[in-house]
C-alpha positions as CSV (number, residue, x, y, z in Angstrom):
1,X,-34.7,-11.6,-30.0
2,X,-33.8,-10.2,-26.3
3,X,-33.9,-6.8,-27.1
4,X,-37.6,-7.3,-28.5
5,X,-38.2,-9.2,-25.1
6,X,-36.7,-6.1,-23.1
7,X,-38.8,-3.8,-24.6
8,X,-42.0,-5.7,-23.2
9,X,-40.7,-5.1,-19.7
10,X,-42.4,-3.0,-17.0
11,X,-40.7,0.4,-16.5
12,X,-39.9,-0.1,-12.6
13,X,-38.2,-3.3,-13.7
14,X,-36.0,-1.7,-16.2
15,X,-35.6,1.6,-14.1
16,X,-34.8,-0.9,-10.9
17,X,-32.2,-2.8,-13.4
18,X,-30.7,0.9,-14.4
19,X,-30.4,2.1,-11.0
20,X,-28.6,-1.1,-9.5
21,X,-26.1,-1.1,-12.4
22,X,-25.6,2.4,-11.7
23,X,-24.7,1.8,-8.1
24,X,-22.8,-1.3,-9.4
25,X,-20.8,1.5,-10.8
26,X,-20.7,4.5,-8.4
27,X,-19.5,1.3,-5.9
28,X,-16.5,-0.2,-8.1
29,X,-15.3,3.7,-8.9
30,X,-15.1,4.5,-5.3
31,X,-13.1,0.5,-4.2
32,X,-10.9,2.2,-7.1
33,X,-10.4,5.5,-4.9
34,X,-9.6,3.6,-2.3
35,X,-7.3,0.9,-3.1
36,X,-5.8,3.7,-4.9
37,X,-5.8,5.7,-1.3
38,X,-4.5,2.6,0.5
39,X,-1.7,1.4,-2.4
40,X,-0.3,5.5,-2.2
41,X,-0.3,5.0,1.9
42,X,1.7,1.6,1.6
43,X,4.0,2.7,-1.0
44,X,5.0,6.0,1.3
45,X,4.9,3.5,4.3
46,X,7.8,1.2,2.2
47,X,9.4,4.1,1.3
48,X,9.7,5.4,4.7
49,X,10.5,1.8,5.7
50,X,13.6,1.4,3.5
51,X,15.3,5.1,4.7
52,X,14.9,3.9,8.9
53,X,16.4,0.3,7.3
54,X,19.5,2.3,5.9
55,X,19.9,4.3,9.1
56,X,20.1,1.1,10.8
57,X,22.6,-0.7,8.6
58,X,25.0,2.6,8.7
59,X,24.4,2.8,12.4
60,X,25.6,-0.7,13.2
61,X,28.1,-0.3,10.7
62,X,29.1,2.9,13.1
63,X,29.4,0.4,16.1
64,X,30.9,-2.2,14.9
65,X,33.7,0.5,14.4
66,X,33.8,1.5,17.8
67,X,33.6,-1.9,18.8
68,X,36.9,-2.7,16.8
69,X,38.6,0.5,18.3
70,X,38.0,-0.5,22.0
71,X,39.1,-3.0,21.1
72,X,42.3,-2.4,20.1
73,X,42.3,0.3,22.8
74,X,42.0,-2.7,25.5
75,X,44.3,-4.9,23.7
76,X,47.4,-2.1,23.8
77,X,46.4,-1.4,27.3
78,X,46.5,-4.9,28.4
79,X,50.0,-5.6,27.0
């Protein structure tokens, strides 16, 4: 059986085997940390994002009132 065949292993092989899988693991936790970072830092970036996008829109919407009021400001003038 394989566990039977482990046992016959030298110890720095099996201590070598314990240690990568170890950093194996301390590496995956911290990509974790940071996609986790990274996907909070995007998510406020969006956020952030979507509020200067609404400004924008009532902005133009503000303009394209003034627009209509000079307008009709030029048009009574003119006549």
């Amino acid at each position: 059986p394989v566990l039977q065949q482990e046992l016959f292993l030298p110890c720095s092989i099996s201590a070598a085997s314990w240690q990568v899988s170890g950093l194996a693991e301390q590496l995956e936790e911290q990509l974790f940390h940071l996609y986790g970072l990274h996907n909070e830092l995007i998510q406020e970036r969006l956020q952030e994002l979507a509020e200067v996008m609404e400004r924008v829109g009532q902005a133009e919407a503000e303009l394209q009132q003034v627009c209509r009021t000079v307008e009709a400001a030029y048009r009574d003038l003119c006549l």
